[in-house]
Phi, psi and omega in degrees: 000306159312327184282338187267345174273350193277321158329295182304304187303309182309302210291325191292313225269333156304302171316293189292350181260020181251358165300164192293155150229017173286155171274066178279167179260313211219158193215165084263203153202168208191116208235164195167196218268341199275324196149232210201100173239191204241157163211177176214138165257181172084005158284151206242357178250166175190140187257146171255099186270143173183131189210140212312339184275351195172168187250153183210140158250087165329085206086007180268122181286101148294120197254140183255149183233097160241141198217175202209111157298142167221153186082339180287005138245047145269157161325092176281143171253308179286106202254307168218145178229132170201168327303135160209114011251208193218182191238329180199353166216151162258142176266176217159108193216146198239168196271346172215150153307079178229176172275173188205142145320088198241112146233118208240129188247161177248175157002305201255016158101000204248132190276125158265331180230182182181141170202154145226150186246197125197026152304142193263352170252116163232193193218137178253107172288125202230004209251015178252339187263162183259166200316139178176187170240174184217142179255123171246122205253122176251139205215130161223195202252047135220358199207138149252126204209121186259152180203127170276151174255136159254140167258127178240000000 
């Protein structure tokens, strides 16, 4: 009688580790004229098959990744604003020489400065307004690109 529970235990204790031990979300199976497999997603293991007719990852969740570049023609207008912040001028340097529209807004939305340019450098004298932050808007004819200014 001992040999035989000893028996169950050894053959059950085979069984279960030859069994899934993953955590799955979702499963099937799935048959057809070549056969027939089992599948799960969300396992984190995989066994590696390979036999002269083909390769199998046994247990492998393949995972599909779809994503949307977005930006990559877009414009840069702004190439650098230094020092920001600042105490009393900004430098303002762009990424190509065409015109462009520099409008600097304050807190409440209200335009203080409107400049244009097509310098691929200019500079904003800052030293009449008071400490705060600013919205500064650069506008060419595709594209608008804000950068906040702090004055101290």
């Amino acid at each position: 009688m001992k040999t035989i529970n000893t028996t169950l235990l050894f053959t059950s204790l085979i069984f279960s580790s030859l069994g899934q031990q993953n955590t799955v979300s979702t499963g099937g199976e799935v048959s057809g004229a070549g056969g027939s497999a089992s599948f799960s997603v969300g396992q984190i293991d995989y066994i590696n098959n390979t036999a002269f007719n083909g390769k199998i990852n046994e247990g492998v969740q393949q995972p599909y990744e779809f994503y949307q570049e977005v930006g990559l023609e877009e414009e840069i207008i702004i190439s650098a604003v230094y020092p920001n912040p600042t105490k009393d001028v900004i430098q303002i340097e762009f990424e190509n020489a065409v015109l462009r529209v520099i409008n600097l807004y304050d807190q409440q939305g209200k335009l203080i400065l409107k400049n244009e340019t097509n310098e691929k450098y200019t500079s904003l004298d800052l030293s009449k307004l008071a400490k705060g932050t600013y919205m500064l808007e650069v506008q060419n004819e595709n594209k608008t690109q804000t950068i906040k200014l702090i004055k101290n």
